[in-house]
Backbone as ProteinMPNN parsed JSONL, in Angstrom:
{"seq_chain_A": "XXXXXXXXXXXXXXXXXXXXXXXXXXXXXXXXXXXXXXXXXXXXXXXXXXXXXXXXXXXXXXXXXXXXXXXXXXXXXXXXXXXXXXXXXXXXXXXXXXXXXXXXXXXXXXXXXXXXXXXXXXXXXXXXXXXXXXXXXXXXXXXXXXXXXXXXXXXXXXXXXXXXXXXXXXXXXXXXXXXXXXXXXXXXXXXX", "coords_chain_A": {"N_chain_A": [[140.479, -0.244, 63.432], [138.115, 1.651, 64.917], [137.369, 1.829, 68.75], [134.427, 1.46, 70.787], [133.874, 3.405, 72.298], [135.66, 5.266, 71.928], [133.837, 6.319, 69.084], [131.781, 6.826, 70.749], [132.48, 9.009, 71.614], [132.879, 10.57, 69.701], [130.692, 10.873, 68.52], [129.118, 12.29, 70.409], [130.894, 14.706, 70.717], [130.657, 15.549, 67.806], [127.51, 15.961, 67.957], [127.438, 17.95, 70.482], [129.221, 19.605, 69.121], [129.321, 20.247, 66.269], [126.459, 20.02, 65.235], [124.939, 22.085, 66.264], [125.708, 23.95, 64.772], [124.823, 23.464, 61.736], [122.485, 24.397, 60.388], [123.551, 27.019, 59.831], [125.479, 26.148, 57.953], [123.997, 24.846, 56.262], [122.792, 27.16, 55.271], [124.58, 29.289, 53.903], [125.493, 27.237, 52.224], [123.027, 27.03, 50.332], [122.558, 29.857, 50.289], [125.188, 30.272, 48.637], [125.754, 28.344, 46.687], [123.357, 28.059, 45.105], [121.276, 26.023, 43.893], [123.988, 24.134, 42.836], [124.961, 22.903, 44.069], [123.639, 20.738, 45.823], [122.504, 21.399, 48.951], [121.414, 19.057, 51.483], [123.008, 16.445, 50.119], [125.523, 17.507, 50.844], [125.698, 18.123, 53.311], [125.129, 15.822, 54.58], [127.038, 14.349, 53.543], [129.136, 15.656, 54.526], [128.949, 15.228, 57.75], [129.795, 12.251, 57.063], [132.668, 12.498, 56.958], [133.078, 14.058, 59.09], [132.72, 11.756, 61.04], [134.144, 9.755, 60.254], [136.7, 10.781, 61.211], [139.753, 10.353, 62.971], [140.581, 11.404, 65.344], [139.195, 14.012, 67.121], [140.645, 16.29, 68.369], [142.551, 17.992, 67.756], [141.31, 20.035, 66.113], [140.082, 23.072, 66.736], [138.328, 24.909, 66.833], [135.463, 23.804, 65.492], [132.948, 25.236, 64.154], [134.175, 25.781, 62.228], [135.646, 24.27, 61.216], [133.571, 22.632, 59.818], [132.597, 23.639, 58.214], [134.779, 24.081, 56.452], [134.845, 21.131, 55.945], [132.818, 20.689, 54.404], [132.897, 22.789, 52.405], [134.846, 21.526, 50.712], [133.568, 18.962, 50.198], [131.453, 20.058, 48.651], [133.482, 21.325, 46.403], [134.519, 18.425, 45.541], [132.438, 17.633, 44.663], [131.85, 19.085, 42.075], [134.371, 18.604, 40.882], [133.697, 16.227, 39.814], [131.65, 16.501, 38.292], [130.122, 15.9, 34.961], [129.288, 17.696, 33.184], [129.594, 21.118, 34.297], [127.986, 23.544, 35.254], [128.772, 27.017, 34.488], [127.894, 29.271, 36.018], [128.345, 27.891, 38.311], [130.83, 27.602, 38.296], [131.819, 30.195, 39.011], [130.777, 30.488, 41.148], [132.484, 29.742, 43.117], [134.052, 31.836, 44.566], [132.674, 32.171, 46.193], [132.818, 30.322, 48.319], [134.393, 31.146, 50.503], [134.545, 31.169, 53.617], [132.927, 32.464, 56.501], [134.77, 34.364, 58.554], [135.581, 33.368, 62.125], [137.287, 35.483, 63.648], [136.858, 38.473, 65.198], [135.935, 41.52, 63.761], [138.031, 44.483, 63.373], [137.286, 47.019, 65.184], [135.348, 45.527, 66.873], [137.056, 44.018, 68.079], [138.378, 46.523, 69.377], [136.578, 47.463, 71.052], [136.16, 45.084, 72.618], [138.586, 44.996, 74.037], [138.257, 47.442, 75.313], [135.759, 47.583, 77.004], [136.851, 45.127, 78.746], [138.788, 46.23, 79.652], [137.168, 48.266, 81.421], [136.107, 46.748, 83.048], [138.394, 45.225, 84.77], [139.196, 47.389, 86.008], [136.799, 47.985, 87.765], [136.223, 45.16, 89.342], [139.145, 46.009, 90.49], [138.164, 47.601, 91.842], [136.819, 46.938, 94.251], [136.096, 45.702, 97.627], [138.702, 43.96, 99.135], [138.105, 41.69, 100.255], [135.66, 41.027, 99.229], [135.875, 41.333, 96.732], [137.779, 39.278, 96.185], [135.895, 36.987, 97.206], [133.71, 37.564, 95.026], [135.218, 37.065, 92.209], [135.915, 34.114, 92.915], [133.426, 32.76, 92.938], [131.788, 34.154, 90.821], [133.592, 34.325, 88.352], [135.596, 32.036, 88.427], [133.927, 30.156, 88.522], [132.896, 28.717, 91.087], [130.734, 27.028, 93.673], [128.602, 28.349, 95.795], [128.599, 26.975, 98.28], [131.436, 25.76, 98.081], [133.42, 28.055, 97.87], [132.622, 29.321, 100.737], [133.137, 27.225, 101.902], [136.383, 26.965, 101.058], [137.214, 29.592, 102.31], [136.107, 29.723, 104.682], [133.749, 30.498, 105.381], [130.763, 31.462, 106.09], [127.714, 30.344, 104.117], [125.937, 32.384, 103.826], [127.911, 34.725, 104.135], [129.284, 34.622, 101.642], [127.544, 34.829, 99.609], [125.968, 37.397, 100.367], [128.229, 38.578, 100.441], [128.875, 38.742, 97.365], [126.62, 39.161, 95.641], [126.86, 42.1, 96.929], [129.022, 42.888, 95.822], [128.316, 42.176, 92.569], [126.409, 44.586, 93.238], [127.925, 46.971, 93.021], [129.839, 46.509, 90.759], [128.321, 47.147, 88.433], [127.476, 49.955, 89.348], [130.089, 51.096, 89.192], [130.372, 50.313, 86.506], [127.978, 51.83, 85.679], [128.725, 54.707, 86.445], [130.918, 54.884, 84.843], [129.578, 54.959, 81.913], [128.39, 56.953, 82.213], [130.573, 59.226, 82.185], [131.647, 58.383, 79.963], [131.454, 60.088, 76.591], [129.328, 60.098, 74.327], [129.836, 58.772, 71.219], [128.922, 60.516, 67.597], [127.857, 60.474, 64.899], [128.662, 61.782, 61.76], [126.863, 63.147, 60.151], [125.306, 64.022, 62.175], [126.375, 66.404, 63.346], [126.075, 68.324, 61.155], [123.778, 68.491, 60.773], [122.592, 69.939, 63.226], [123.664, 72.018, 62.268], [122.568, 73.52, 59.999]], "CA_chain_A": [[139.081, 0.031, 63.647], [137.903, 2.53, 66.458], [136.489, 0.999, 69.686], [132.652, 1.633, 70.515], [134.19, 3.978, 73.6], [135.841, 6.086, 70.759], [132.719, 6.042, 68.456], [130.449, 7.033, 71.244], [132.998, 10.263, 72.323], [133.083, 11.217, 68.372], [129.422, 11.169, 68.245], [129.302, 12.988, 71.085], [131.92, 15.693, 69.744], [129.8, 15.798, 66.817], [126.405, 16.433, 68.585], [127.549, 18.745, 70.611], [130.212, 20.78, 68.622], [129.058, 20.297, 65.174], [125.447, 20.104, 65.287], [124.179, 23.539, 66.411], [125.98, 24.581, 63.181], [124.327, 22.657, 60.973], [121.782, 25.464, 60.091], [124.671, 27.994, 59.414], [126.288, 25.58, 57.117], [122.898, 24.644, 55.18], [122.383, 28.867, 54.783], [126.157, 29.367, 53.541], [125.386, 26.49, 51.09], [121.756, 27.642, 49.614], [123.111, 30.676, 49.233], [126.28, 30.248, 47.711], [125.441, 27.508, 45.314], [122.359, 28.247, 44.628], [121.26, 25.213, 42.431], [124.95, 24.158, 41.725], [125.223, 21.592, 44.7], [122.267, 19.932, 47.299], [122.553, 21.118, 50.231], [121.123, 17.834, 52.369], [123.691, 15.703, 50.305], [126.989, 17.816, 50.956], [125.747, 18.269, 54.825], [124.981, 14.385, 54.825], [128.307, 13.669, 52.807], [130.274, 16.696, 55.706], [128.931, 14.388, 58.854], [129.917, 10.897, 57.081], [133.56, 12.121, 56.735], [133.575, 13.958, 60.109], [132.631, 10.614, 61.982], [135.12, 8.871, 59.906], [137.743, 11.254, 61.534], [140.334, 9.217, 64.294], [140.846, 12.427, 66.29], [138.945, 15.499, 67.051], [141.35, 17.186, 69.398], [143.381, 19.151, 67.106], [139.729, 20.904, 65.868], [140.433, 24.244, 67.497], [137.169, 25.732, 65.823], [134.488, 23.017, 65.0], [132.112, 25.279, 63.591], [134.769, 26.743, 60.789], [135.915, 22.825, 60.363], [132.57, 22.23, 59.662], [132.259, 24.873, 56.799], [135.859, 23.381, 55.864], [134.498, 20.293, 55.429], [131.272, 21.407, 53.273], [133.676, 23.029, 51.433], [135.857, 20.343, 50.18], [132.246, 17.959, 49.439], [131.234, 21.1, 47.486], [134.412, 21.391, 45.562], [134.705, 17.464, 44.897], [131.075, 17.627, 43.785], [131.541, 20.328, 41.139], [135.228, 18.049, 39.966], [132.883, 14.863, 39.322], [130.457, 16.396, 37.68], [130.031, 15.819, 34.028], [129.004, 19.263, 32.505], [129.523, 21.784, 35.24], [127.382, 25.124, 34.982], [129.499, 28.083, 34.398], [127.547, 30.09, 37.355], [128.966, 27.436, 39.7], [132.847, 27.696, 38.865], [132.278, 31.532, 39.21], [130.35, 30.464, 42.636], [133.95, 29.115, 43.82], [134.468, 32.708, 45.098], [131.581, 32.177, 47.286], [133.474, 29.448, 49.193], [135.069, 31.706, 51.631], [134.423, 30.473, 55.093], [133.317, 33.645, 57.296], [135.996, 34.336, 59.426], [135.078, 33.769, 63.194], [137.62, 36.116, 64.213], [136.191, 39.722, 65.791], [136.511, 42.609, 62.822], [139.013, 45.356, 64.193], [136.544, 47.459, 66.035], [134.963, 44.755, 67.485], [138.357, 43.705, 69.435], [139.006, 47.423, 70.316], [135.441, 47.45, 72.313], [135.956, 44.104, 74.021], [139.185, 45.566, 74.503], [137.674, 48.461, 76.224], [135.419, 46.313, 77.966], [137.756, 44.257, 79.554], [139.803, 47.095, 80.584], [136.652, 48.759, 82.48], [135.524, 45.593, 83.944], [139.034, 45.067, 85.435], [139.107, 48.55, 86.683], [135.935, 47.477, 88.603], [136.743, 44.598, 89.969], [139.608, 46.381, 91.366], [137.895, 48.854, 93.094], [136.189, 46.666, 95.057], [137.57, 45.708, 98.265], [139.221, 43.022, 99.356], [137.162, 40.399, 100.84], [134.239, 41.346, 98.243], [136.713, 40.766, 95.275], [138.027, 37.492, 96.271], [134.53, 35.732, 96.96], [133.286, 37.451, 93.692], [136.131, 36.454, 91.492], [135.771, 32.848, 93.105], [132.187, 32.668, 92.613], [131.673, 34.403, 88.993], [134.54, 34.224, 87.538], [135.917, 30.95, 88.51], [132.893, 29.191, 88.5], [133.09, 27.854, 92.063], [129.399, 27.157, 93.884], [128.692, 29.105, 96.62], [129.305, 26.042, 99.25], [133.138, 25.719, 97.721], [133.557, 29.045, 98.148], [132.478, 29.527, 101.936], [134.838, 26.006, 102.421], [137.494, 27.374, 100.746], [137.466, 30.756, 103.139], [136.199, 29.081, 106.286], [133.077, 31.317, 105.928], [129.013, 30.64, 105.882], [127.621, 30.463, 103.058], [125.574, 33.731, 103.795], [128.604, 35.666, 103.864], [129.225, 34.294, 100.323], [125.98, 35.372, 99.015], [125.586, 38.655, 100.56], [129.231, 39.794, 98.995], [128.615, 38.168, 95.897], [125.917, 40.479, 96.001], [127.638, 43.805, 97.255], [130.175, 43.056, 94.677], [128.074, 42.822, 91.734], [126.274, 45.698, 93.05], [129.582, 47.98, 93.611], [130.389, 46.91, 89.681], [127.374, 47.802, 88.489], [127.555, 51.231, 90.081], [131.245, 51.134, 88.656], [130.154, 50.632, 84.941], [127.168, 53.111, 85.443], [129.454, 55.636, 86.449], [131.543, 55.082, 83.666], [129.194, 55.166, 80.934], [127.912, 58.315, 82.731], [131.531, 60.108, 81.894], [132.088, 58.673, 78.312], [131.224, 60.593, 75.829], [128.48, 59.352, 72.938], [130.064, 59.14, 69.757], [128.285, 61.121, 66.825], [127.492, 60.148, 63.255], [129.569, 63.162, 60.95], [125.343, 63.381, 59.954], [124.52, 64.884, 63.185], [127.009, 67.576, 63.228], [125.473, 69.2, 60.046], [121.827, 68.836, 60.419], [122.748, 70.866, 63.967], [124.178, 73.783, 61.676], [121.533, 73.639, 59.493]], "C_chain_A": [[138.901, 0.684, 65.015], [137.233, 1.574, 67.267], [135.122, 1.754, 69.92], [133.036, 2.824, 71.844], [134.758, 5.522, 72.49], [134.59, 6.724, 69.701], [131.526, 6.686, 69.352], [131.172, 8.461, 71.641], [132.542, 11.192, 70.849], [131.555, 12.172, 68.2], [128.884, 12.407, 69.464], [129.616, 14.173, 70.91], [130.998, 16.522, 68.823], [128.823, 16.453, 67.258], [126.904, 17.627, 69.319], [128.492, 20.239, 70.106], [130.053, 20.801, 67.203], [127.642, 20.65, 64.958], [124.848, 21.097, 65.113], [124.501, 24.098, 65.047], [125.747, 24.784, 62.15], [123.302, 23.931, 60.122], [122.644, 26.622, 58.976], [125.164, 27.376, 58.093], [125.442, 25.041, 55.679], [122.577, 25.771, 54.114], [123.176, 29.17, 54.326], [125.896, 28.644, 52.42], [124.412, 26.805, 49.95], [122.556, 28.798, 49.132], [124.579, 30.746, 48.398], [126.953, 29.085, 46.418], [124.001, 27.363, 45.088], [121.765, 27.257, 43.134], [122.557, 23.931, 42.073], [125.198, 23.075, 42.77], [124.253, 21.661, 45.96], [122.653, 20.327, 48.318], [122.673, 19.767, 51.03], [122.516, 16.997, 51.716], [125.274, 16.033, 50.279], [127.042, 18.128, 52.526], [126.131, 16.7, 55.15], [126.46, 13.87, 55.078], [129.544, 14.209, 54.077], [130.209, 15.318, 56.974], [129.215, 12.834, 58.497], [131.58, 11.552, 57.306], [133.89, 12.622, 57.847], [133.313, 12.421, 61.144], [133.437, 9.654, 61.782], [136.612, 9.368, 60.607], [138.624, 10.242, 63.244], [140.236, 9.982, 65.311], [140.028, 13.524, 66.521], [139.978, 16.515, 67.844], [142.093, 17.928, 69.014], [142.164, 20.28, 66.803], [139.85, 21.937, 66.691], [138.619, 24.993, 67.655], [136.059, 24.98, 64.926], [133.203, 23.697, 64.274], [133.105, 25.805, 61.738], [135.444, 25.502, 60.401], [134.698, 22.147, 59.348], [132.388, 22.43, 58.166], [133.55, 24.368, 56.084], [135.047, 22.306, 54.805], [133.498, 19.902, 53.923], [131.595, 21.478, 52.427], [134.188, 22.052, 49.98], [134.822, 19.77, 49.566], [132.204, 18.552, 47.997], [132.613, 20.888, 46.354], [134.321, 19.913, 44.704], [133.43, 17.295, 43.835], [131.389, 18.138, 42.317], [133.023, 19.493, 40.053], [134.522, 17.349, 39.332], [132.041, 15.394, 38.39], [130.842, 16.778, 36.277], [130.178, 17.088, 33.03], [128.74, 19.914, 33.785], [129.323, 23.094, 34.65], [128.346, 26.197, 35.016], [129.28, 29.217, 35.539], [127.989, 29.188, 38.233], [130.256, 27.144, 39.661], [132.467, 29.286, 39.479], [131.971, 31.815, 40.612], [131.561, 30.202, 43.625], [134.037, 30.495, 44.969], [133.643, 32.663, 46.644], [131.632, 31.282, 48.438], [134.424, 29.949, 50.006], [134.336, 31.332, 52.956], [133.863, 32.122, 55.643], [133.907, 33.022, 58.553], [135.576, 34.522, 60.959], [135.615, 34.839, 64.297], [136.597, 37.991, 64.838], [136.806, 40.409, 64.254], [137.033, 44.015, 64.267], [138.42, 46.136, 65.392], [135.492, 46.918, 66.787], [135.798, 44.404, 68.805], [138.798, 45.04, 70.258], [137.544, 47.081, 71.431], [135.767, 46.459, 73.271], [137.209, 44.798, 74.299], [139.375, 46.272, 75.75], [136.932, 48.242, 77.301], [136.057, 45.729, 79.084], [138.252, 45.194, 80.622], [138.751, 47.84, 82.018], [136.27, 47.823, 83.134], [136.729, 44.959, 84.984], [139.194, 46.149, 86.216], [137.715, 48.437, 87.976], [135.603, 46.98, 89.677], [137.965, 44.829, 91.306], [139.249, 47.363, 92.761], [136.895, 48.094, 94.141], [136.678, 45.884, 96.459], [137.422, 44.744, 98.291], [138.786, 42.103, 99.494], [136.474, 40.31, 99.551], [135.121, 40.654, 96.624], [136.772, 39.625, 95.174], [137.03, 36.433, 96.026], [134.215, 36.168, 95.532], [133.93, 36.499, 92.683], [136.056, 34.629, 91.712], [134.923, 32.31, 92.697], [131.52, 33.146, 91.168], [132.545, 34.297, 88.423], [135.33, 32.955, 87.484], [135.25, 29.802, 88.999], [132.345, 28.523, 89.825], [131.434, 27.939, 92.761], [130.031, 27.863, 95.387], [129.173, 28.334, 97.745], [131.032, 25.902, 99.296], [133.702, 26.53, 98.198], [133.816, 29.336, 99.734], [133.523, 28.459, 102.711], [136.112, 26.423, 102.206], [138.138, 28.417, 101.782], [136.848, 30.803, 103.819], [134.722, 30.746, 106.67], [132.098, 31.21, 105.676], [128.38, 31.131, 104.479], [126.638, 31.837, 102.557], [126.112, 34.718, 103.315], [129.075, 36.165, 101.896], [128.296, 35.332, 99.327], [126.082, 36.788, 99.03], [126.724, 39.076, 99.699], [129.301, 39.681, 98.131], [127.704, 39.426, 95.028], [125.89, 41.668, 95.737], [128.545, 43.709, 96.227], [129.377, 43.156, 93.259], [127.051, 44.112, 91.735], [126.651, 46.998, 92.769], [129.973, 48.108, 91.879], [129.121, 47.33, 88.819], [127.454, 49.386, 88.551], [128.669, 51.708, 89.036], [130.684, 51.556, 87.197], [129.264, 51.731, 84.738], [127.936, 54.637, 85.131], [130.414, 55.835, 85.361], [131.282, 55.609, 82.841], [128.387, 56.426, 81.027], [128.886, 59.747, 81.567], [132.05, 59.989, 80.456], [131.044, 59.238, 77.547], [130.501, 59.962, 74.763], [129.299, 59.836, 71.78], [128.853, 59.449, 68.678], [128.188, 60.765, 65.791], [128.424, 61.722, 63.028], [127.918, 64.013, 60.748], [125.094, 64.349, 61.089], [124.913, 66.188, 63.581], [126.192, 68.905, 62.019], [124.232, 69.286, 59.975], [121.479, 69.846, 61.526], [123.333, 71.807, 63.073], [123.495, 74.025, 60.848], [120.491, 75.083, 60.379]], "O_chain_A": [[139.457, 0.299, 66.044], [136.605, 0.634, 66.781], [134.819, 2.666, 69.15], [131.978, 3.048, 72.433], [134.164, 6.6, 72.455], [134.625, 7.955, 69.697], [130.465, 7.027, 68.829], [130.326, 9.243, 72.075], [131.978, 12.284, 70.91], [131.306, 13.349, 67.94], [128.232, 13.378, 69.079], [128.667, 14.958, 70.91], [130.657, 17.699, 68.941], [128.942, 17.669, 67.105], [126.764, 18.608, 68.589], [128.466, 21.398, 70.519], [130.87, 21.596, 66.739], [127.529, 21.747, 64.411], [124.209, 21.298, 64.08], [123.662, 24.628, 64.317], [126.089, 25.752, 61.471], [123.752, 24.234, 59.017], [122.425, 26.918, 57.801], [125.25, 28.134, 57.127], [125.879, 24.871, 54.54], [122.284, 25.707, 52.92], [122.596, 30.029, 53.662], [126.027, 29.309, 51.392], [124.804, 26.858, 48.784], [123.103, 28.885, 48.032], [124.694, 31.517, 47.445], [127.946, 29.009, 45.695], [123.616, 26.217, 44.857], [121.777, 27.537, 41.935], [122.328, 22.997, 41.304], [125.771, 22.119, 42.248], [124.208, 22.518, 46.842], [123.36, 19.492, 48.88], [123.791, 19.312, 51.272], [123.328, 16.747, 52.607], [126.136, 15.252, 49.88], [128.121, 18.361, 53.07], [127.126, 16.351, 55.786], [126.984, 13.32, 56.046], [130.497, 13.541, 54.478], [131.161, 14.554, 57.133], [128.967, 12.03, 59.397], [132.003, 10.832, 58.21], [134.937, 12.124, 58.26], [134.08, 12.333, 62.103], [133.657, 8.773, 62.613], [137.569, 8.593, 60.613], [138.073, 9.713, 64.209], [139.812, 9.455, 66.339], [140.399, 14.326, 65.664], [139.768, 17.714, 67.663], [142.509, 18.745, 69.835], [142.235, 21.378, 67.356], [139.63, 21.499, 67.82], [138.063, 25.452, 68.653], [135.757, 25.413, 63.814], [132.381, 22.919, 63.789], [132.686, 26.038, 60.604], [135.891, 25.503, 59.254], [134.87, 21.381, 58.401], [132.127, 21.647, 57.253], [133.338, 24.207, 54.882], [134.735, 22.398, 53.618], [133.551, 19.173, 52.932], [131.214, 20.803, 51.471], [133.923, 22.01, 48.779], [134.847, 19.886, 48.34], [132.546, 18.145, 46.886], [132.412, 20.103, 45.428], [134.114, 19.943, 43.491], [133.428, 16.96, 42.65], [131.072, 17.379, 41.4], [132.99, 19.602, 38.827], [134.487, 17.608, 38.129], [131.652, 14.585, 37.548], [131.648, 17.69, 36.093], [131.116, 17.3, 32.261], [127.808, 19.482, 34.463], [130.061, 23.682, 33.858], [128.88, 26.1, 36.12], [130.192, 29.939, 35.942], [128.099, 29.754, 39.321], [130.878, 26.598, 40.573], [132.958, 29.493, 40.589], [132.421, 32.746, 41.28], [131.495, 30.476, 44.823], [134.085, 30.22, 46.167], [133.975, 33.02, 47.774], [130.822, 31.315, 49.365], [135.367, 29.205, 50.278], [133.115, 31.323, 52.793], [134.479, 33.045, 55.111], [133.773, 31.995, 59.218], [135.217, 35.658, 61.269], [135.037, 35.153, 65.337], [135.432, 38.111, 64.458], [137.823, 40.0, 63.692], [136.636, 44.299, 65.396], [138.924, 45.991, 66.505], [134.714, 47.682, 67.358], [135.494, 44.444, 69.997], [139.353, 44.999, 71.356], [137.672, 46.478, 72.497], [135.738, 46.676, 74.483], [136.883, 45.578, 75.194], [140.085, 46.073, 76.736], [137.275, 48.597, 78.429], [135.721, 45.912, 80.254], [138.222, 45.125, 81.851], [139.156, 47.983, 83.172], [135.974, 48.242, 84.253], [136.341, 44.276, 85.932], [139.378, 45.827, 87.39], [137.927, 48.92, 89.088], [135.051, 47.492, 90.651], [137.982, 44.33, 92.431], [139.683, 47.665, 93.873], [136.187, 48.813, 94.846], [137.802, 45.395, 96.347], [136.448, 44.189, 97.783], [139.111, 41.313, 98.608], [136.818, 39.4, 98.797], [134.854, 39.76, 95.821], [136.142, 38.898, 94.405], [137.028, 35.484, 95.241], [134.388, 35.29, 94.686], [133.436, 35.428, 92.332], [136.141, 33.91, 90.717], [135.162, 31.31, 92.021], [130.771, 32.396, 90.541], [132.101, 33.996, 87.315], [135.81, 32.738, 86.371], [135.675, 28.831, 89.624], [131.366, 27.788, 89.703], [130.807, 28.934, 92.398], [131.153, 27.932, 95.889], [130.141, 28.819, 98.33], [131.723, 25.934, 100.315], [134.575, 26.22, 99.008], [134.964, 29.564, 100.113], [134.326, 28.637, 103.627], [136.963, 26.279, 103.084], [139.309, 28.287, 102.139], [136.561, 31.969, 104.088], [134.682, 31.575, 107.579], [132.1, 30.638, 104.586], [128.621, 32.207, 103.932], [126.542, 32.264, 101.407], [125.626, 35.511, 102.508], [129.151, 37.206, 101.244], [128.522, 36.291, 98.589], [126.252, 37.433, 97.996], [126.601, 39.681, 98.634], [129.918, 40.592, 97.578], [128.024, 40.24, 94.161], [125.309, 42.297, 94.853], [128.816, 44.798, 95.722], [129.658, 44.175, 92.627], [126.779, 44.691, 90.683], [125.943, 47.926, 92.381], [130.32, 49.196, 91.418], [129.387, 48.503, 88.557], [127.493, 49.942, 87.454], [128.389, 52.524, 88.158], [130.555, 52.706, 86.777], [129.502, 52.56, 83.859], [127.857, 55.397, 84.166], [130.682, 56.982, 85.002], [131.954, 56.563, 82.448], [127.789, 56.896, 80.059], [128.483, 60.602, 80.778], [132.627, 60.865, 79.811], [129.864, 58.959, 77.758], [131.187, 59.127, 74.175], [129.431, 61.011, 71.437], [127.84, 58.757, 68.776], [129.409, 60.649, 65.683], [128.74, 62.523, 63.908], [127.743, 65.184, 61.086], [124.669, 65.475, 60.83], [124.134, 67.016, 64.053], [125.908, 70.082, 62.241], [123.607, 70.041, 59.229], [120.514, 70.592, 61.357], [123.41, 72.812, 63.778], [123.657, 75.225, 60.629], [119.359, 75.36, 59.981]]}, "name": "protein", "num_of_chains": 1, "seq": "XXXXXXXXXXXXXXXXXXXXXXXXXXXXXXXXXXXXXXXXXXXXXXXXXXXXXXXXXXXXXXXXXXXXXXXXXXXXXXXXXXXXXXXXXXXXXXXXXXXXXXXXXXXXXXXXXXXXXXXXXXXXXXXXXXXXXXXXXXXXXXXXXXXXXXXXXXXXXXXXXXXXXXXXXXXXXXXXXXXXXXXXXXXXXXXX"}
């Protein structure tokens, strides 16, 4: 039997990493059994068997366990049941999870992204980098910061500042020099 220290982390877990989901997983269900299994009692039935779980820490991806879970209710539902509608085996298909990964041209942009935002960063100098990077990027408060490198917390601020002004500037200039991609459409209504 779990202890009440366990029990109160789960719930926890739950609330915050299951919860928000809850919506997603109701709209996924409506529409893809439409009729063929309750929503409320395959969400209900999802949060009795995640709270029954010993562990969450393997859970990589709590909102696509979630939709797992749903899943599985859904499925057992549709074994149990007596006379099962013929539109809800063919709904089976409709039990694909969406995939939270990025689609291909999604990952080249952040890709691209990334790459100009490190290009950025670099160009900024030395001092200015460091506090930034300390301060946005590694979360640190501005006091930590100025302790860390024995410097007032002004200095902090102001290059915090100059640095995201500098990238800023940086990305402007970028998106200055790339080129807008075109629809094939816009080519031909110009030769028109």
């Amino acid at each position: 039997m779990k202890g009440q220290i366990a029990d109160t982390a789960l719930i926890d877990w739950v609330t915050e990493c299951v919860l928000p989901h809850e919506g997603d997983v109701r709209a996924w269900l409506r529409r893809a059994f439409a009729g063929a299994a309750d929503p409320e009692d395959v969400v209900q039935e999802a949060y009795c068997r995640l709270l029954a779980l010993d562990a969450v820490d393997a859970i990589r991806d709590p909102r696509a366990y979630f939709f797992t879970v749903a899943r599985s209710v859904v499925i057992e539902q549709l074994r149990r049941a007596q006379v099962v509608r013929f539109e809800a085996l063919t709904d089976l298909e409709g039990l694909r999870i969406p995939d939270p990964a990025p689609i291909a041209d999604q990952a080249v942009n952040g890709r691209q992204e990334l790459a100009l935002m490190q290009s950025a960063l670099a160009a900024l100098p030395a001092r200015c980098r460091q506090i930034f990077e300390l301060r946005r990027i590694r979360g640190l408060s501005q006091k930590e910061v100025a302790k860390l490198l024995h410097v007032t917390e002004n200095v902090v601020e102001r290059q915090t500042a100059r640095g995201l002004a500098l990238i800023l500037q940086h990305l402007s200039r970028a998106a200055t020099r790339k080129p807008l991609a075109r629809a094939p459409s816009d080519d031909r209504q110009r030769a028109q």
